[in-house]
N, C-alpha and C positions, 0 to 999 in steps of 0.2 A: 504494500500500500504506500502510495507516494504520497507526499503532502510537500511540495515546495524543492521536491527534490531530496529529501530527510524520510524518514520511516518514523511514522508516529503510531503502534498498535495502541490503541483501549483495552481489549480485552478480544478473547479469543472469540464471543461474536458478534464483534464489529464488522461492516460490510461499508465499506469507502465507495461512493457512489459518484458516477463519472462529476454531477453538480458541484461537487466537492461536501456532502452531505454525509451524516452515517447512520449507520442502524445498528441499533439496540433491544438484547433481548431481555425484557422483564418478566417476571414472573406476576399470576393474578391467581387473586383467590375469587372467584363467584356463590354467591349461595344464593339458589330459590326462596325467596321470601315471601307468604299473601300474596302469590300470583303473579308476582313480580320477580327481576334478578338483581342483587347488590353485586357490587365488586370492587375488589381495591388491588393496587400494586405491592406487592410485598416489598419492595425495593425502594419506595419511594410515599413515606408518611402523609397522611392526607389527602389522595388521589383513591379517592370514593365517589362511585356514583352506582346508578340504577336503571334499569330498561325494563319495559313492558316484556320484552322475548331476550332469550340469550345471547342473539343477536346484536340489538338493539344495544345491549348493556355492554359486548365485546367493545364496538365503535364509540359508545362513551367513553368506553377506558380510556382508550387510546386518544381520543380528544386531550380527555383532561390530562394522561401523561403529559402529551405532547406541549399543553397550557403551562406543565407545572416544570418539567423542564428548559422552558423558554426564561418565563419568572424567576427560576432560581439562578441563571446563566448570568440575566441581567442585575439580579441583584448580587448577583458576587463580583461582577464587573464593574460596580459604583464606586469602589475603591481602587480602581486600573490609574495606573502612570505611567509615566513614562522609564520607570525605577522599575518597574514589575518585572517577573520573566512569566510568561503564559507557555506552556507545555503540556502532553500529554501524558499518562501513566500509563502501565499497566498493570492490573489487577487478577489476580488468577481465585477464582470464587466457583465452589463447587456448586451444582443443581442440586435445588432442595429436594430431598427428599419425597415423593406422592405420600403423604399419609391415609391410610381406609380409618375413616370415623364410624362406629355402630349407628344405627338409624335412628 
């Protein structure tokens, strides 16, 4: 993956996208709720929402990942100078485990 001519991985599944853009895999937890679906990021506090179908509730997530990733980018950024160094890391984080809950 080039960035600039430099190699910058994230994590093993980041996908550098010709735009210069990337993708990120997060983890969701969904539960059926009164006829409805809730769902949140496990990765990522606060990124809650709810759909009529499981569907519906998939494409919120992803909304609101997408909202809350943008927000926190910009707010760590408010403190940027020209003293900064901005870089990327990489992190090696195992998949969580599927847990079976009883009914």
């Amino acid at each position: 993956m080039q960035n600039g001519g430099a190699k910058f991985p994230l994590t093993r599944f980041m996908l550098l996208h010709n735009n210069g853009s990337m993708r990120q895999r997060y983890h969701t937890i969904i539960r059926p709720e009164n006829g409805r679906f809730v769902g949140w990021v496990e990765e990522m506090p606060g990124t809650i929402t709810q759909g009529k179908s499981l569907g519906e509730c998939r494409e919120r997530l992803r909304d609101a990942l997408e909202l809350m990733i943008e927000t926190h980018r910009q707010e760590a950024r408010l403190g940027l100078s020209d003293r900064c160094i901005q870089e990327s890391i990489e992190v090696e984080v195992d998949d969580p485990v599927e847990m079976q809950y009883p009914a």
